[in-house]
C-alpha positions in Angstrom: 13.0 -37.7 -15.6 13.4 -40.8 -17.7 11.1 -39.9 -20.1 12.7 -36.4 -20.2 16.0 -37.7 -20.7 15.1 -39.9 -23.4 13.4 -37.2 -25.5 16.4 -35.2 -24.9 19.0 -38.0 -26.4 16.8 -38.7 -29.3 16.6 -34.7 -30.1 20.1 -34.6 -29.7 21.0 -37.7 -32.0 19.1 -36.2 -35.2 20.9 -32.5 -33.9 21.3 -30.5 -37.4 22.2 -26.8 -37.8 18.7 -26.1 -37.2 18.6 -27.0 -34.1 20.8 -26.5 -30.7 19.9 -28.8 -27.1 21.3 -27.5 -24.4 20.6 -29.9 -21.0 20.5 -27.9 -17.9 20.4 -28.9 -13.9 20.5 -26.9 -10.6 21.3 -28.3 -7.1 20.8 -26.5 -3.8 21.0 -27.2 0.2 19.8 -24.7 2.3 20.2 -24.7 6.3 19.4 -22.0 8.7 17.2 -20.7 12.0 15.1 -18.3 12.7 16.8 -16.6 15.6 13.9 -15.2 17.1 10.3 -14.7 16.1 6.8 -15.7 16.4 4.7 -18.4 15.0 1.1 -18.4 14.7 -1.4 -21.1 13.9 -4.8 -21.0 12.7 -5.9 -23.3 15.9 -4.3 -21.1 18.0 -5.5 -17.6 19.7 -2.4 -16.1 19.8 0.7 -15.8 18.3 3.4 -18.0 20.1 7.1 -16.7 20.7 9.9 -19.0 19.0 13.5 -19.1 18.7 16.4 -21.1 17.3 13.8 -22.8 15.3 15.6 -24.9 12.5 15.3 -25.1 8.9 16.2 -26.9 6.1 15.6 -28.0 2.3 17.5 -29.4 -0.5 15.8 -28.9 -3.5 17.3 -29.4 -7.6 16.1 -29.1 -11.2 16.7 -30.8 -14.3 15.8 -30.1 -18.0 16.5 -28.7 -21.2 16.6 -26.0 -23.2 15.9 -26.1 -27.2 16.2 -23.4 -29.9 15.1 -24.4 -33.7 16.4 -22.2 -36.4 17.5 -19.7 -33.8 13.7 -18.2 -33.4 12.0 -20.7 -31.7 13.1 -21.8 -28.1 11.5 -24.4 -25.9 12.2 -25.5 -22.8 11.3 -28.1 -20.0 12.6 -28.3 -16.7 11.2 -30.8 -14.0 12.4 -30.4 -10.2 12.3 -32.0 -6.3 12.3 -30.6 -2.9 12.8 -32.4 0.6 12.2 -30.4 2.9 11.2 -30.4 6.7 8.0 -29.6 8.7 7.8 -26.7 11.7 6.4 -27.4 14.7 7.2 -31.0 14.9 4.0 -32.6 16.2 3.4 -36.2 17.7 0.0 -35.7 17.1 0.9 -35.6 13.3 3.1 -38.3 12.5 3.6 -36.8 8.9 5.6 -33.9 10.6 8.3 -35.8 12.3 9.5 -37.1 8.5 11.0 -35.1 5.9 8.6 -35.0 3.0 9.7 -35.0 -0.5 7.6 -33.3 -3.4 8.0 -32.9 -7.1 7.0 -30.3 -9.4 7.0 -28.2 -12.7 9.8 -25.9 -12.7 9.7 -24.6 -16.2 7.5 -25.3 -19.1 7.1 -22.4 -21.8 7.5 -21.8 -25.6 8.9 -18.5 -27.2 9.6 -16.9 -31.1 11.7 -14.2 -31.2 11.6 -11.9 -34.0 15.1 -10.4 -35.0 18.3 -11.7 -34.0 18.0 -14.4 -31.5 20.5 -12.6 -28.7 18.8 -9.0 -29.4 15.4 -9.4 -31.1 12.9 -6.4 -30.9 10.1 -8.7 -30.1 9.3 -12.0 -29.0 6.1 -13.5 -27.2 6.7 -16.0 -24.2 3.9 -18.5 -23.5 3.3 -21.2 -20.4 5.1 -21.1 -17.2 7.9 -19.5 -16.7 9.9 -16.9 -14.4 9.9 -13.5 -14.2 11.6 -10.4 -12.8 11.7 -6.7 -13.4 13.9 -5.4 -10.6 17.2 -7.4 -11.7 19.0 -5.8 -8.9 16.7 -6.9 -5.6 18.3 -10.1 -4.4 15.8 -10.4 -1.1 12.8 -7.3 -0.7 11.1 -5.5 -3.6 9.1 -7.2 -6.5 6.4 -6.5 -5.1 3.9 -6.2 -8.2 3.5 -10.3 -8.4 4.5 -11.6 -4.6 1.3 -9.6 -2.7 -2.3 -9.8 -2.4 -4.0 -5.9 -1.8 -6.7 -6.5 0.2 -5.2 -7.6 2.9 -1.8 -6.9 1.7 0.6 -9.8 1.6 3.5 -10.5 0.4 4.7 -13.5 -0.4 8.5 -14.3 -0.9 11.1 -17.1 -0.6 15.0 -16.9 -0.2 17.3 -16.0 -3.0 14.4 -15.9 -5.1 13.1 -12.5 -5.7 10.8 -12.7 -8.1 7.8 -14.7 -9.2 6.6 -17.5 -11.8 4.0 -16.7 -14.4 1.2 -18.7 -16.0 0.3 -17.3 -19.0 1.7 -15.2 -22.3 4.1 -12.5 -22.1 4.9 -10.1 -25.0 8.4 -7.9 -25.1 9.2 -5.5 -26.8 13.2 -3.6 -27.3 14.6 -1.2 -28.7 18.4 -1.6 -30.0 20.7 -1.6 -27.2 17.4 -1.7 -24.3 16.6 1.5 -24.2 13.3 1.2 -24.3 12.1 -2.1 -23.3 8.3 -2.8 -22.4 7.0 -6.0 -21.0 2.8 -7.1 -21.5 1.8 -9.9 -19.6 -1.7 -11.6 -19.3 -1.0 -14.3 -16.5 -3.3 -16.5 -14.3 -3.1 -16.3 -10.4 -1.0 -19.0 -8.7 -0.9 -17.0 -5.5 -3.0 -15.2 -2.9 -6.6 -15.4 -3.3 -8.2 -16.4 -5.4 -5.9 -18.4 -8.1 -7.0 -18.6 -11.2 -8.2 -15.0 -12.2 -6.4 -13.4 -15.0 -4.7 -10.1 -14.8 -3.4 -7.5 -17.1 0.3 -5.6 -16.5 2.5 -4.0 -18.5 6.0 -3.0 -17.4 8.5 -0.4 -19.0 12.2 0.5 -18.9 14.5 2.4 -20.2 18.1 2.3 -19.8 20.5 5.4 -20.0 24.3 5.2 -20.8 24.6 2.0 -19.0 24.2 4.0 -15.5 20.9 4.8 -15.1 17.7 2.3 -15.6 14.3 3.6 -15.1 11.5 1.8 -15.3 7.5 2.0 -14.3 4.4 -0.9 -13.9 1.0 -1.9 -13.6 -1.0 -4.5 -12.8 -4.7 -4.7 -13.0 -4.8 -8.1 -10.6 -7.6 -10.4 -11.0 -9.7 -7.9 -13.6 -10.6 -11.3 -15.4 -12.9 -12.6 -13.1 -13.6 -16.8 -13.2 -15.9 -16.8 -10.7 -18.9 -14.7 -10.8 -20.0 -15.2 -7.0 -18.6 -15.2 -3.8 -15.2 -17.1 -3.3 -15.2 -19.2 -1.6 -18.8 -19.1 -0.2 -21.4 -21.3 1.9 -23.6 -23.8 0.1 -20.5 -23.0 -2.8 -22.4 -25.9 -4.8 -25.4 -24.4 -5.6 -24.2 -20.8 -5.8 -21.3 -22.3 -8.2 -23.8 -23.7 -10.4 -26.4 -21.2 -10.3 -25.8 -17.7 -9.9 -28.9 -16.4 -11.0 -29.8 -17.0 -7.5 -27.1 -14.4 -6.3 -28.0 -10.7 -6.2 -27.2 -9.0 -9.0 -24.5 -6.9 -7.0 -22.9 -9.9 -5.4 -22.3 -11.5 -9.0 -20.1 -8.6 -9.8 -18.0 -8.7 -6.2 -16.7 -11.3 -4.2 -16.7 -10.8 -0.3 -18.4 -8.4 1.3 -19.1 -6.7 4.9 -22.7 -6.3 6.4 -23.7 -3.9 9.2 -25.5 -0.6 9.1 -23.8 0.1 5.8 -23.2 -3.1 3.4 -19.6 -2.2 2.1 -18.4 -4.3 -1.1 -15.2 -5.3 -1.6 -13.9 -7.0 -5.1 -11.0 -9.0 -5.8 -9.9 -6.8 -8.6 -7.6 -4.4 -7.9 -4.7 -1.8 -9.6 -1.2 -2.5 -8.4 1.9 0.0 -9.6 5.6 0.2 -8.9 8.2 2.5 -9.9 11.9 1.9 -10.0 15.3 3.5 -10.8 18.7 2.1 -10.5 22.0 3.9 -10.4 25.4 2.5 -11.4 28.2 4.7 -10.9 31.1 2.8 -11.8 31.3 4.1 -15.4 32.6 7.7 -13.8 35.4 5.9 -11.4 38.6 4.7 -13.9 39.4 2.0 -11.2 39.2 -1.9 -12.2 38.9 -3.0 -8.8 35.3 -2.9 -8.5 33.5 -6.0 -9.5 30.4 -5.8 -11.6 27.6 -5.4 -9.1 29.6 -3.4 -6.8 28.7 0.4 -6.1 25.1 0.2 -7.3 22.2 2.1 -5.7 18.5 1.0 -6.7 15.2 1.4 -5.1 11.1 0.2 -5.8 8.1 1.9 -4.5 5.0 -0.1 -5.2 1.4 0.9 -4.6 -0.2 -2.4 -3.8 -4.2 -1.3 -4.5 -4.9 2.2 -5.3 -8.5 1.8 -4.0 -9.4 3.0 -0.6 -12.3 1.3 1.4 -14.3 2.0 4.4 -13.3 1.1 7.7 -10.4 -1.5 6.9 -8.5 0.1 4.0 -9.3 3.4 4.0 -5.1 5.0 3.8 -3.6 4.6 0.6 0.0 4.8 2.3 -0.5 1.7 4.3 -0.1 -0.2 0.7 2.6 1.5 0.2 5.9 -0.5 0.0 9.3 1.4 -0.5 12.6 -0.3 -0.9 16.1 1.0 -1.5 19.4 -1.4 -2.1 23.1 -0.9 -2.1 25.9 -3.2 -3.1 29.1 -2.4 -1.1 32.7 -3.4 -2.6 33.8 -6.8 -2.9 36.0 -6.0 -5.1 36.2 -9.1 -7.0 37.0 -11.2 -4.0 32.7 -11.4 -2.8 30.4 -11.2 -5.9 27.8 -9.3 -4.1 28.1 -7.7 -0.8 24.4 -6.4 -0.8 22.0 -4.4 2.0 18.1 -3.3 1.7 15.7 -1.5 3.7 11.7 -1.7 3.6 9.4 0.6 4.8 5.3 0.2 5.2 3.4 1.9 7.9 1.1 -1.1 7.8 1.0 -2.3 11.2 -1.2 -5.8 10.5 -0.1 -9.2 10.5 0.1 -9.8 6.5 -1.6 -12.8 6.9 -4.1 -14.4 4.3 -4.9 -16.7 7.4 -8.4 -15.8 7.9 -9.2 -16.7 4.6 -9.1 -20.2 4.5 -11.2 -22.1 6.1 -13.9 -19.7 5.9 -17.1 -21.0 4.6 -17.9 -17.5 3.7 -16.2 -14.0 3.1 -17.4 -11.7 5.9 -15.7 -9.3 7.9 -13.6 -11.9 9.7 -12.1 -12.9 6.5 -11.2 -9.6 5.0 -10.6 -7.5 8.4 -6.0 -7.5 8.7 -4.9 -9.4 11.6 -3.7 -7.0 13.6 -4.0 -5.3 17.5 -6.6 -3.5 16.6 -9.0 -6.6 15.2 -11.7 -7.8 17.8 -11.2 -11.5 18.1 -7.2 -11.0 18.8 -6.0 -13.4 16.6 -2.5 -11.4 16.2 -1.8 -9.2 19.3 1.6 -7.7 17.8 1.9 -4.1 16.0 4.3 -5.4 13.1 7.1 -2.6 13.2 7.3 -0.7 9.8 11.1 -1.3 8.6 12.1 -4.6 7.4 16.2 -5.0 6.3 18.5 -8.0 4.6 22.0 -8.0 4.4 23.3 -10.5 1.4 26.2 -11.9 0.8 26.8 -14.2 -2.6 30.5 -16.2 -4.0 30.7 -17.8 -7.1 33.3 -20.4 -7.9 34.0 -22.2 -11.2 32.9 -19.9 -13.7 29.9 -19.4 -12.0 29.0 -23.4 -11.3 29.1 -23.4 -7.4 27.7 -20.7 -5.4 27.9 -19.7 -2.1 25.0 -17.4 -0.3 24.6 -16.5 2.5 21.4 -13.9 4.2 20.4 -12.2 7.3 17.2 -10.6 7.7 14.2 -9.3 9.6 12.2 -9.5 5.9 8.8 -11.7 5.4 10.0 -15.4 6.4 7.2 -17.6 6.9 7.8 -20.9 9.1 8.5 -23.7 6.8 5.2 -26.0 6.5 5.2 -29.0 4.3 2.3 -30.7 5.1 -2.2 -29.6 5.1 -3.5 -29.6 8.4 -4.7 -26.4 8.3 -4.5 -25.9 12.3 -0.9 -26.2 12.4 -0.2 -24.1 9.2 1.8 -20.8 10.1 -0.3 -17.8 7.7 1.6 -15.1 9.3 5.0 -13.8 8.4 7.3 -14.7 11.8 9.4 -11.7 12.0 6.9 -8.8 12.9 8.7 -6.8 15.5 12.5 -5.4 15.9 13.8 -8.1 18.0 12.9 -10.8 15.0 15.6 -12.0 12.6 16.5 -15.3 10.8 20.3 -16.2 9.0 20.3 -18.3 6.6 23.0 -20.3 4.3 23.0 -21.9 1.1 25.4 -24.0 -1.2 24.1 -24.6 -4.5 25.2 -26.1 -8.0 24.7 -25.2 -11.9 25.2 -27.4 -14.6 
């Protein structure tokens, strides 16, 4: 941070017209409890009941942001997070402290062709965030927080919507409406990390009421490993693959029985979205900006079928629908959404660690009807979140505040596999968590 601070002061001393700094930094304290819910360990054979089970973080960013001749814009930010460890264990020391981490936040490059607040195209390169449903505050964005096969999805509060490694390319019409988004990004999540994928994302946006908007992804179709991931005696099958069948260099996991089946990490992902903001027909000022508006996502996570495990296209089928209430400029956003998936398994990626090969066990869902009964609950098909948000000081302090039966996993801050919770703690009707948090933007 130092460093970082340094670099910034000596940019800033030879400022010119050329050039704008702007430093930036973002503070946050969460605290909360899952009310009631489950939590499951990979040691364990079943899936243990929990409730008022504590958690907390404080995490916070810091950084800059620089644009050169109002084209080229760069920008850094470095973060922290302490953060606390569930279940607590005497038998692991490292649980019973709070453990502090530091990462990258932010770190991209872009050039924007046009003018800099409106150009019709610019190209984004490095790490950075994305979202394409700018009205989902909890569910939806489903495109880059899931795996297909199993489906997972993979989400964190007040952040819906995912980081990126890699280049993206917009391009606008005047006024937005048309906007298209391609993407080639690496894989930071689900398995396995480090394939490329190819998506493209449109919108369009009619009369300032209406936004449309369509996407695909083809997930992991730029394969890095050419074998089975991860596999026994990974060594020599890393380094030699002629020694592979031919057909297991082109897949990655597979099932044997009677019939071999072969299932491959690639795989096509779409969504579809519209939101609708009817304000601009009511002639009343008391509504606040987000108030009134009605949005929704379906997304198709896989459009492949397979035998015996994933053979129902509608069970990767998520569907989400959103509504802001009035706050009418007292509350910011007084927001509710509803999931629906008929997909009755665990969501859990658990079996797929510590697997010295992918076999049945790894790619079978955890759910009632798997043999070894790792997960004995039918997850119920209907998730919900009701969010609340107040922003004080021209927007500097904000207040949050969420409850939720949506796809909380058990904070885990520490790498003992056995104690690691894989599957998502609210799976029936009786689960919910609240959380609150208090956070700060400079």
């Amino acid at each position: 941070m130092a460093v970082m601070a340094f670099l910034s002061g000596s940019i800033i001393a030879s400022d010119t017209t050329d050039m704008k700094i702007t430093d930036t930094a973002y503070g946050a304290l969460e605290v909360g409890q899952v009310g009631n819910g489950y939590f499951y360990s990979k040691g364990g054979l079943l899936p243990e009941p929990i409730s008022h089970v504590w958690q907390q973080r404080a995490y916070g960013y810091m950084g800059f942001n620089a644009v050169l001749k109002k084209h080229l814009q760069l920008e850094f930010t470095g973060g922290g997070l302490i953060s606390f460890s569930t279940p607590q264990s005497g038998n692991n020391p490292q649980t019973m402290q709070p453990r502090e981490f530091f990462y990258i936040n932010s770190s991209f490059a872009s050039y924007k062709f046009g003018e800099f607040e409106n150009p019709f195209l610019s190209i984004q390169a490095g790490y950075f965030p994305y979202k394409y449903n700018q009205d989902a505050k909890n569910l939806g964005e489903y495109l880059f927080r899931t795996n297909s096969y199993p489906l997972v999805v993979y989400s964190d509060f007040d952040y819906a919507q995912a980081n990126l490694l890699g280049v993206r390319i917009n391009y606008s019409l005047p006024n937005k409406l048309i906007e298209n988004d391609l993407m080639i990004n690496s894989a930071l999540v689900g398995i396995p990390v480090q394939d490329w994928s190819i998506s493209d994302i449109i919108h369009s946006n009619i009369g300032d009421f209406l936004n449309l908007g369509l996407g695909i992804d083809f997930s992991n179709f730029l394969n890095v490993y050419q074998g089975q991931y991860p596999a026994q005696q990974w060594m020599e099958r890393y380094f030699n693959m002629e020694s592979l069948p031919v057909d297991q260099q082109r897949y990655f996991y597979l099932i044997n029985g009677n019939d071999t089946v072969l299932y491959d990490w690639k795989s096509i992902k779409t969504e579809a979205q519209i939101s609708i903001d009817p304000k601009k027909f009511i002639p009343l000022s008391i509504f606040g900006k987000n108030d009134l508006k009605l949005y929704g996502e379906m997304d198709i996570i896989g459009l492949k079928n397979y035998p015996k495990y994933y053979d129902k296209l509608q069970d990767r089928m998520l569907t989400m629908v959103g509504f802001n209430f009035p706050g009418f400029k007292v509350i910011d956003v007084v927001n509710i959404e509803l999931e629906y998936c008929p997909n009755n398994s665990g969501f859990s990626d658990g079996n797929f660690f510590g697997s010295g090969s992918l076999g049945a066990g790894s790619i079978a869902p955890l759910d009632s009807n798997y043999g070894q009964g790792y997960y004995k609950l039918n997850r119920d098909p209907l998730r919900w979140s009701v969010y609340l948000k107040k922003s004080i000081l021209d927007g500097r302090v904000d207040f949050i505040g969420q409850v939720a039966r949506d796809h909380k996993k058990i904070n885990f801050y520490y790498f003992d596999q056995t104690y690691m919770s894989f599957i998502e703690s609210l799976p029936t009707t009786q689960n919910w968590w609240w959380v609150f948090k208090m956070a700060f933007n400079f």
